[in-house]
C-alpha positions in Angstrom: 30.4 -3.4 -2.3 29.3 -1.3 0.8 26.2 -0.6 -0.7 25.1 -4.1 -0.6 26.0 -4.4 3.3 23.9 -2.0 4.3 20.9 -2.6 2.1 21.3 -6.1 3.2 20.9 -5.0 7.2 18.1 -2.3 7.0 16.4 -4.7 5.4 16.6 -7.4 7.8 16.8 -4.4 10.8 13.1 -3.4 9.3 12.2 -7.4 9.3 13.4 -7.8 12.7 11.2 -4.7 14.3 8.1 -5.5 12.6 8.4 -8.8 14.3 9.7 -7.8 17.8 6.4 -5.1 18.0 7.9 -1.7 17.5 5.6 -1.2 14.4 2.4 -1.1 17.3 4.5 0.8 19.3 4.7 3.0 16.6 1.4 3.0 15.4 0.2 3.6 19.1 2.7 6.9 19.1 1.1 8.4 15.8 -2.2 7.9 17.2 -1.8 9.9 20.0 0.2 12.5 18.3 -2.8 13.2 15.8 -4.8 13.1 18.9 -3.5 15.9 20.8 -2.9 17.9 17.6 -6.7 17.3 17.6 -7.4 18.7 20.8 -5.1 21.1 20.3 -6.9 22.4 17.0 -10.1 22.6 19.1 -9.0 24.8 21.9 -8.0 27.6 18.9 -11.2 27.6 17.5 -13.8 29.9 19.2 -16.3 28.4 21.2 -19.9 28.7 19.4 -22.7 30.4 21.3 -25.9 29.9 21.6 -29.1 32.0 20.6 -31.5 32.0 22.7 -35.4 32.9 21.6 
C-alpha cells in the first residue's frame, strides 16, 4: 500500500524536474566536475621537457 505511494510520486517528482530544467542544471554541474578533475589530473603529472639539439 505504501509502496505504491511513493513509487507513484518519484515518479512524477523525476517527470516534474526533467521538465522544470534541473536535468541541464545537472548536466551543466557534471560537466564542470569532470572538468576540474581534468585540470586537476594535469597539474600531477610532470611537465615534459624539451631536448634541445
Amino acid at each position: 500500500m505504501y509502496g505504491q505511494v511513493a513509487g507513484g510520486s518519484a515518479t512524477v517528482g523525476g517527470g516534474a524536474l526533467a521538465l522544470t530544467g534541473f536535468n541541464t542544471v545537472w548536466t551543466l554541474v557534471a560537466g564542470l566536475t569532470l572538468l576540474v578533475a581534468g585540470l586537476a589530473v594535469m597539474r600531477l603529472v610532470p611537465k615534459r621537457r624539451r631536448v634541445r639539439g
